[in-house]
N, C-alpha and C positions, 0 to 999 in steps of 0.2 A: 504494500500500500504506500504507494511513493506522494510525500507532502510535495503540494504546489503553496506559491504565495501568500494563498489567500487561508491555508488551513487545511483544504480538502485534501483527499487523498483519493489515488486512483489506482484502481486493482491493475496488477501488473504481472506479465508470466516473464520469469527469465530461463530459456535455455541454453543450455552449454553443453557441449562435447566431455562424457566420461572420460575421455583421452587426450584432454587439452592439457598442452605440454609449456605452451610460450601465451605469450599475452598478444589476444586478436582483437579486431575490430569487435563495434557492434552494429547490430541490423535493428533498427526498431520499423514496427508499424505499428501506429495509432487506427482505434477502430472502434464505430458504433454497436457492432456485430458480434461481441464478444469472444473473450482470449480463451482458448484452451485449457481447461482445469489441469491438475497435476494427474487425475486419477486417469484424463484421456490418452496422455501421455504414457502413465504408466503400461494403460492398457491395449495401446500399440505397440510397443516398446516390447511386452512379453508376448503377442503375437507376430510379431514381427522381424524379432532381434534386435540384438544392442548395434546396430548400422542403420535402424530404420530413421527415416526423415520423410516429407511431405514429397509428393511428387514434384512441386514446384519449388522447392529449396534446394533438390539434388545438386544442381550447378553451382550455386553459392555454396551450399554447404563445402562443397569438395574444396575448396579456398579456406575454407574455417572462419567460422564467425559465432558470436554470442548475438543469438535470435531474443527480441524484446518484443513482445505482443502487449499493448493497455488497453482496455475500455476508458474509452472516451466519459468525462463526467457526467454522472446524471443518469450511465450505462451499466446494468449488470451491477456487480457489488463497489462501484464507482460513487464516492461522495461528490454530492452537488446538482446540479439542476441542468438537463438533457436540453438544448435551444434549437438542436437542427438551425443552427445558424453559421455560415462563415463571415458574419462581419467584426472585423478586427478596431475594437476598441483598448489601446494600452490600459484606460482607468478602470477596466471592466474585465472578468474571467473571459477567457476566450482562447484558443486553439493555439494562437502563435504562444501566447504566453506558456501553455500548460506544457507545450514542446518542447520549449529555452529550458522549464524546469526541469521537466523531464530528463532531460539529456544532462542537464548539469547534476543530478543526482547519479545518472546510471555510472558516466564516466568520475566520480566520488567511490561510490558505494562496489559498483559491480564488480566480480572477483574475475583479477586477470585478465584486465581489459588493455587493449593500448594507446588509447587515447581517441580515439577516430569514433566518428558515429556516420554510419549512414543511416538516409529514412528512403522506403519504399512504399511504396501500395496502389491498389486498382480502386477507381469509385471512391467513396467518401473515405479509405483510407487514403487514395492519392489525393482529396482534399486538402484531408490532416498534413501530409506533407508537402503541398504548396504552399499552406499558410505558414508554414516552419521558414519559407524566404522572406516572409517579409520583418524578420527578425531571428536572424540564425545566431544559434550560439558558436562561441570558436568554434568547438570540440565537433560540428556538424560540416564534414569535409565531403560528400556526396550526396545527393538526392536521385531519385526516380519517382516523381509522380505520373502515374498514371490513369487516362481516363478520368482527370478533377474536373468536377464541374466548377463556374470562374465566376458565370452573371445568372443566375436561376432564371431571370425575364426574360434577358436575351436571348439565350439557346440552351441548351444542355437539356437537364431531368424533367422542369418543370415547366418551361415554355419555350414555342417557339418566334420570337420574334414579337412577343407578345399574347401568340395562340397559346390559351394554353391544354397543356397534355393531358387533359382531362383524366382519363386511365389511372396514369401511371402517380399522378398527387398524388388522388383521393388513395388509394392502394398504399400509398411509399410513406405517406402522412401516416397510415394506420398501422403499418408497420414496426413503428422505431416510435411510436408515440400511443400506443394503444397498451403497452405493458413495459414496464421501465425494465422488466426480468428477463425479456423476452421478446423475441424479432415474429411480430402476430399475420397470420395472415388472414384478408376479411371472408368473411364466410358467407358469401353469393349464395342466394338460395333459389336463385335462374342459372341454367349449366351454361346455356350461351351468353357471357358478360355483355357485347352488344343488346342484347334484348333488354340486360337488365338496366345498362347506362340508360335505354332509353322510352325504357319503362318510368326509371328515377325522374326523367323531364328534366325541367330548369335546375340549373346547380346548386340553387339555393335549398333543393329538397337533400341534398345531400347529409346534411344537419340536422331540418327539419322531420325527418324519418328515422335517421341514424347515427350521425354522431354525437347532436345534441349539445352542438361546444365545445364537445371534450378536447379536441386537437389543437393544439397553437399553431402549428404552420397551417393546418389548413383555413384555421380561422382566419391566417393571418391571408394567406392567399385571395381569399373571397374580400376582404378590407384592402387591397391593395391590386386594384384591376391594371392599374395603370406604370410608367415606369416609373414612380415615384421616390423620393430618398430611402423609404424601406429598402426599395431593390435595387439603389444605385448603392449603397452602404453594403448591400450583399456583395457585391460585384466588386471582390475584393481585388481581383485581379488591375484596375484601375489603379491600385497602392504600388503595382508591381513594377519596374522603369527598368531593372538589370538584374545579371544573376547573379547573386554574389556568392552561390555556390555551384559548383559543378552540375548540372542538372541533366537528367537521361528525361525526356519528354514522352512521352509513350500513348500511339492514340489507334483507335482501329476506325479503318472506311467504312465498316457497314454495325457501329458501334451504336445502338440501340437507345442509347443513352445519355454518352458523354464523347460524342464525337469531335466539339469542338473547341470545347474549353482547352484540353492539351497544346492546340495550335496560339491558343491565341495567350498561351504563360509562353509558349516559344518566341513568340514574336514582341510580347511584353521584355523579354529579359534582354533582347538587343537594342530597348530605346535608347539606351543611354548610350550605345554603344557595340556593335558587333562585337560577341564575345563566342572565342573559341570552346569556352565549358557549355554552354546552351546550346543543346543537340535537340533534334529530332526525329523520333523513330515513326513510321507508320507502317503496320499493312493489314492487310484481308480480314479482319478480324469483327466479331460481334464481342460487347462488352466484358475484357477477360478473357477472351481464347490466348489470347497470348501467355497464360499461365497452367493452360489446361494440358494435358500430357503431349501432344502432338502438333495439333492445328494444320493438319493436309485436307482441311477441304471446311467451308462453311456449308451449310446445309448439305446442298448434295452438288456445290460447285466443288471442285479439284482443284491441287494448287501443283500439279504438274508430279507428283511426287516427293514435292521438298510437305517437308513437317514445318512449317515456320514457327510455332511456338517456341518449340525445341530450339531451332536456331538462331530464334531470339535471346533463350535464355543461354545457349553457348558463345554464340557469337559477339553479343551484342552487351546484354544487362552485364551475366558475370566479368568480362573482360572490364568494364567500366570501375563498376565496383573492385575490384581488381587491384586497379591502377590507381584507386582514389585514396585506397583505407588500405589495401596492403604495399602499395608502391611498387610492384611489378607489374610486368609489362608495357604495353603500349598506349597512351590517349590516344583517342580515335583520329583517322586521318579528314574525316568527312563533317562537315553540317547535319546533315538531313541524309537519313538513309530510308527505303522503303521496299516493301516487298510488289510491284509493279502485278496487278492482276491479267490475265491477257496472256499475256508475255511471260506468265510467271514464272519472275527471273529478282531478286535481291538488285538495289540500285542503290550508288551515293552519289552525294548532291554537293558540289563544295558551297551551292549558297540552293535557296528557294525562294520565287520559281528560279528552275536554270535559267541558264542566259541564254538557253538556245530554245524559246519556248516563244511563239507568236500568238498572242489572241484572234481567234479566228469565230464568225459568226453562223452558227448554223441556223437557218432559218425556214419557219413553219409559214407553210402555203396552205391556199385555203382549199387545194383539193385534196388535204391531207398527206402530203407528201413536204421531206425534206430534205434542204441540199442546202451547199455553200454558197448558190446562187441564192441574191436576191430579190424580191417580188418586183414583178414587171408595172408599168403605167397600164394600168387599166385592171388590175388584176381585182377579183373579190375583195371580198373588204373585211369579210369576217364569219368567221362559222360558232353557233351558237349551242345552249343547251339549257334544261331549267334547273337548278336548283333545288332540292325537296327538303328541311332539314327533317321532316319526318320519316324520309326514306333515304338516310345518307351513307354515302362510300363506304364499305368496311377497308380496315387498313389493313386485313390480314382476311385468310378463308376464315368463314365460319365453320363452326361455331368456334368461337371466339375463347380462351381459356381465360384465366384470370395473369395478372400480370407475375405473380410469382405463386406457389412454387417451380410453376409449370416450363417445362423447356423451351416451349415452341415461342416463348417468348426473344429468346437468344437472337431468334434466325428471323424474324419478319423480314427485316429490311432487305432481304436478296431472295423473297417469295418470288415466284412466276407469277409477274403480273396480268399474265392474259387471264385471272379471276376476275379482274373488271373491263378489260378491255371493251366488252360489247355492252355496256351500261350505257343508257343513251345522256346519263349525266358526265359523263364519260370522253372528253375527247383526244383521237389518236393521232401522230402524224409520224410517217414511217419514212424512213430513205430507202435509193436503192441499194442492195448490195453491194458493200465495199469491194473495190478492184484493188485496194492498198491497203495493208497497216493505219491507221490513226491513233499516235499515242497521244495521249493528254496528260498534262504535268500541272501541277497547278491547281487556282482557285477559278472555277466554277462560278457561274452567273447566269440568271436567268432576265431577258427584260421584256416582260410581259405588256402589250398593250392589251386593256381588256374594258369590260363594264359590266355592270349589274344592273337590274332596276330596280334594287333594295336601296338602301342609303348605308348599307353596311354590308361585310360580304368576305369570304376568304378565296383564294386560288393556293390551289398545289399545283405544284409543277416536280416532275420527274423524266431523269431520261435516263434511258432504258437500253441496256445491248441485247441486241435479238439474234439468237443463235441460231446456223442454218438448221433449217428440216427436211429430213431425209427419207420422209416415207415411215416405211417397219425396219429396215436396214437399222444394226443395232445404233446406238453413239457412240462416242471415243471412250467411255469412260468404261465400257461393256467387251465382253469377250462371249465369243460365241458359242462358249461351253458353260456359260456363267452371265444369262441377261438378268440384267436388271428390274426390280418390279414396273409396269410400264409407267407410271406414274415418276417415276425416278431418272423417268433419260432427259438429256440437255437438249430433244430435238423441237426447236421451235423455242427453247425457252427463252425469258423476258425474263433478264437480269437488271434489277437496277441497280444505277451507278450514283446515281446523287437524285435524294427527293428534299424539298423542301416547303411550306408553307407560311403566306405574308397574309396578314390581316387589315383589311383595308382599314377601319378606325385608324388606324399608326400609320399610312403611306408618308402625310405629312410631317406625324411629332410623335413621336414616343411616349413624351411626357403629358399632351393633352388630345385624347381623342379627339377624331374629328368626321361627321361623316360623309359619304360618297353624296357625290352629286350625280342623281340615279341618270341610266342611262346614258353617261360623261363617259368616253373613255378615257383612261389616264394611263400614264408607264406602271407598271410596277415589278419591281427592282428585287429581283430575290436572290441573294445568295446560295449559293450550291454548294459551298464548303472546298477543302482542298484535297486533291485525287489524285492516282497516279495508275493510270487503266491503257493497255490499248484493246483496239477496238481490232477484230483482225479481220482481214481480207475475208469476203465473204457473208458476212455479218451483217446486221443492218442496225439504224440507228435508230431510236422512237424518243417520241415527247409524248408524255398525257399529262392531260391538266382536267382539273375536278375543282370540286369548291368544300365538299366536307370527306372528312378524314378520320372515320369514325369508329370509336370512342378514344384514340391516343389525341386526337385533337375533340375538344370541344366544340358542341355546333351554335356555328356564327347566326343570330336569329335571321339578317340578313335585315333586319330594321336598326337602323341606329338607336341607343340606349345611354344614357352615364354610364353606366356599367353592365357588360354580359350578366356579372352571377346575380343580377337583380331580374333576370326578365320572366317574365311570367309565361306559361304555356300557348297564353293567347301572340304573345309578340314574334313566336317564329314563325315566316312567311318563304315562299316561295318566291325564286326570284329568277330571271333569263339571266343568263349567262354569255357575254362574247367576247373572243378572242379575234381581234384584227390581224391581219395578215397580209396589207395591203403596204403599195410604197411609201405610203406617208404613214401607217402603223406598221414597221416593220415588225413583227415579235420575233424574236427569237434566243439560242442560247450561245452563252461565250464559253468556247473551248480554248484552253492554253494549248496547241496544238504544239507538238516537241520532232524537230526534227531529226531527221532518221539519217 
């Protein structure tokens, strides 16, 4: 039970090597999730043997290290008061602080240490360890957060761009605040969660019905529609200007959850200054496969036979850690390394984007078709579609699981999208088959001309690699003594490569909604994140764009409001939908296009 500042004390596991001979590093991760009792320990340890370690330590371990696991305060047998918060106030308990403590106790206290601490972790433990930069103690000579969420309103767990993730709160809120002993999960009593998000109606029944208050974040969420100093104070990443320690950045492209916060502590820690310790790593990955035994294939895509997890953890984290806290070996020679989908082939970057990388616009025509060419004088103007939020886009096949404990949560983001394809809310625009490679390096952007005739209103946009289809002839991934269930071949599939959603309230301000002037078209400006994919010969490219995203986004009433979680059942309307595609609305997407 290690004293912080203020009094409290936070339950702590320390492991060490029976066989530790010299004085090593330490590894700490901080965690909501709770540390490992002595008794789990023990009781792998005698099934297992005195060499047993976690699948995801093997590579560190092999270097030697003292493993530190804490419960975050307020967590498990943690003294003090649980905030699900990352705003860093110095006159107030909070994460950076409890880490400086932390760390100055272990390297005091902890037996046979050498002075060094590194911090690691995936998700709110790579939180805990971003917030460790923005006051590191000496003694903290390496980092690797991964997967940290930075701005909760901007992007990451809880919204996107404002939209927010409806699902995944309500569930994540109930989780980590529903029993301070215990990571709870809610207990749907409809199997299909769509049904039952939208059975629930307006957000506000969410309370009304079921929580009753009891949540603080999620109270706080519903209090806080807009981007207001609540969630620019979250957004601690804005504190962040340089790295002042060594830092492994770690994000995955088809990462469920925390795809972009890792990008943007990357790009924080060079304001001040291009610094060789601020790396970053990216690849294929959904939240945490990069920990998981192997990592050769998301869902039922392949990654050519490389295991990238693995090669993550050999090539890339241990060597790091390595070099930081044991002083052997090599600092990395690269910026930015990534495991390139497509192509899958391991790639470094000595900057990002490369220098060999042109913005190129693919552009959506109104007979459904897209190319580099763009729209001619006289061409259509725009193709349309309605809006229902009573009948809105599922984001996944139905029926829908709950967001955890369930697996199929992992994998949404690289589903075969032809489950919506033919929704007439639904629209597609496809190229022809590639006659070349197209790889794309880079950040991603979408610039939608569009309109509504609500005064409020969301677009998704997604694009999508469409794999050739070959008939019954097996796929690549099948052998003819050994097919696949049919449901499992990559023939015809709808990969997506970057999806995202803009809320029209926020086109103009973040900070003070505002709404649509119905029937106006306007640009809108969406982000697509950063990618490193090619596209291969053969292949064809797609866009769809939709308006609801449902239930991992919340549905937009499509009438302007002061605020979504206030609207009542009556306020959601149907609303026409159009995307221009004309030469004076050109839409389309920006590829960093990387030459070969």
């Amino acid at each position: 039970m290690i004293p912080m500042r203020d009094g409290v004390h936070l339950q702590t596991a320390i492991i060490t090597r029976a066989d530790q001979t010299k004085p090593l590093p330490i590894l700490l991760q901080r965690t909501p999730y709770g540390v490992p009792a002595q008794q789990e320990f023990d009781e792998m340890a005698a099934k297992n043997g005195a060499e047993w370690t976690p699948p995801s330590w093997k590579e560190l371990a092999a270097d030697g290290y003292i493993f530190v696991f804490q419960n975050l305060r307020g967590r498990f047998k943690s003294e003090g008061v649980f905030l699900l918060t990352s705003q860093y106030d110095p006159a107030k308990p909070n994460e950076t602080n409890d880490a400086y403590d932390t760390v100055d106790w272990l390297v005091k206290n902890a037996p046979n240490n050498n002075g060094k601490v590194g911090m690691y972790g995936v998700s709110y433990d790579g939180l805990t360890t971003g917030l460790a930069l923005l006051h590191p103690h000496p003694a903290l000579k390496a980092v690797s957060e991964q997967a940290s969420p930075v701005d909760q309103w901007m992007n990451d767990d809880m919204h996107r761009y404002g939209a927010l993730r409806e699902s995944y709160a309500f569930e994540y809120s109930v989780l980590e605040q529903a029993d301070k002993n215990k990571n709870t999960n809610f207990n749907f009593d409809i199997y299909d969660t769509y049904n039952w998000y939208l059975k629930l109606g307006p957000l506000s029944e969410a309370n009304a019905k079921y929580l009753h208050g009891s949540l603080p974040y999620w109270n706080e969420i519903m209090q806080h529609p807009d981007y207001d100093d609540f969630w620019k104070k979250e957004a601690w990443v804005n504190q962040l200007h340089s790295s002042p320690v060594p830092n492994l950045n770690v994000a995955g492209f088809w990462d469920q959850e925390d795809p972009w916060g890792p990008w943007q502590i990357f790009r924080h820690g060079d304001e001040q200054g291009v610094s060789s310790t601020n790396l970053m790593v990216a690849g294929p990955w959904f939240h945490g496969e990069w920990q998981t035994p192997d990592g050769d294939r998301i869902g039922i895509i392949p990654f050519g036979g490389h295991k990238t997890a693995l090669e993550f953890r050999q090539n890339v984290e241990a060597p790091f850690f390595r070099y930081y806290l044991h002083g052997t070996g090599d600092a990395p020679k690269w910026k930015v390394t990534t495991f390139q989908t497509g192509s899958n082939t391991w790639r470094e970057y000595a900057a990002w984007p490369p220098a060999n990388t042109t913005p190129m616009n693919l552009y959506l025509h109104c007979d459904g078709t897209l190319s580099f060419d763009s729209p001619g004088a006289g061409s259509p103007e725009y193709r349309q579609y309605v809006s229902d939020p009573s009948n809105p886009v599922p984001y996944r096949t139905r029926p829908i699981s709950p967001t955890y404990p369930r697996p199929e949560w992992r994998t949404w983001e690289v589903a075969d999208q032809r489950f919506v394809e033919d929704r007439p809310d639904v629209l597609t625009w496809e190229s022809m088959p590639l006659d070349h490679d197209v790889v794309i390096t880079g950040q991603l952007a979408a610039s939608l001309f569009a309109s509504s005739s609500g005064t409020d209103s969301d677009f998704v946009v997604k694009l999508v690699d469409v794999y050739p289809e070959s008939g019954q002839k097996s796929a690549e991934q099948e052998t003819p003594d050994k097919p696949l269930p049919y449901f499992d071949s990559l023939n015809g599939y709808e990969l997506p490569i970057a999806m995202e959603v803009r809320r029209g309230r926020y086109l103009r301000s973040f900070e003070a909604a505002q709404p649509l002037v119905a029937n106006q078209p306007v640009e809108w400006n969406i982000p697509l994140r950063d990618h490193d994919h090619v596209f291969l010969k053969g292949h064809r490219m797609m866009v769809q764009v939709q308006s609801t995203w449902f239930p991992v986004i919340d549905r937009n009433p499509q009438k302007f409001l002061p605020s979504i979680y206030n609207a009542t059942a009556a306020d959601y309307v149907a609303a026409t939908q159009r995307v221009y595609c004309s030469s004076q609305m050109p839409s389309h997407i920006v590829l960093p296009i990387a030459k070969q």
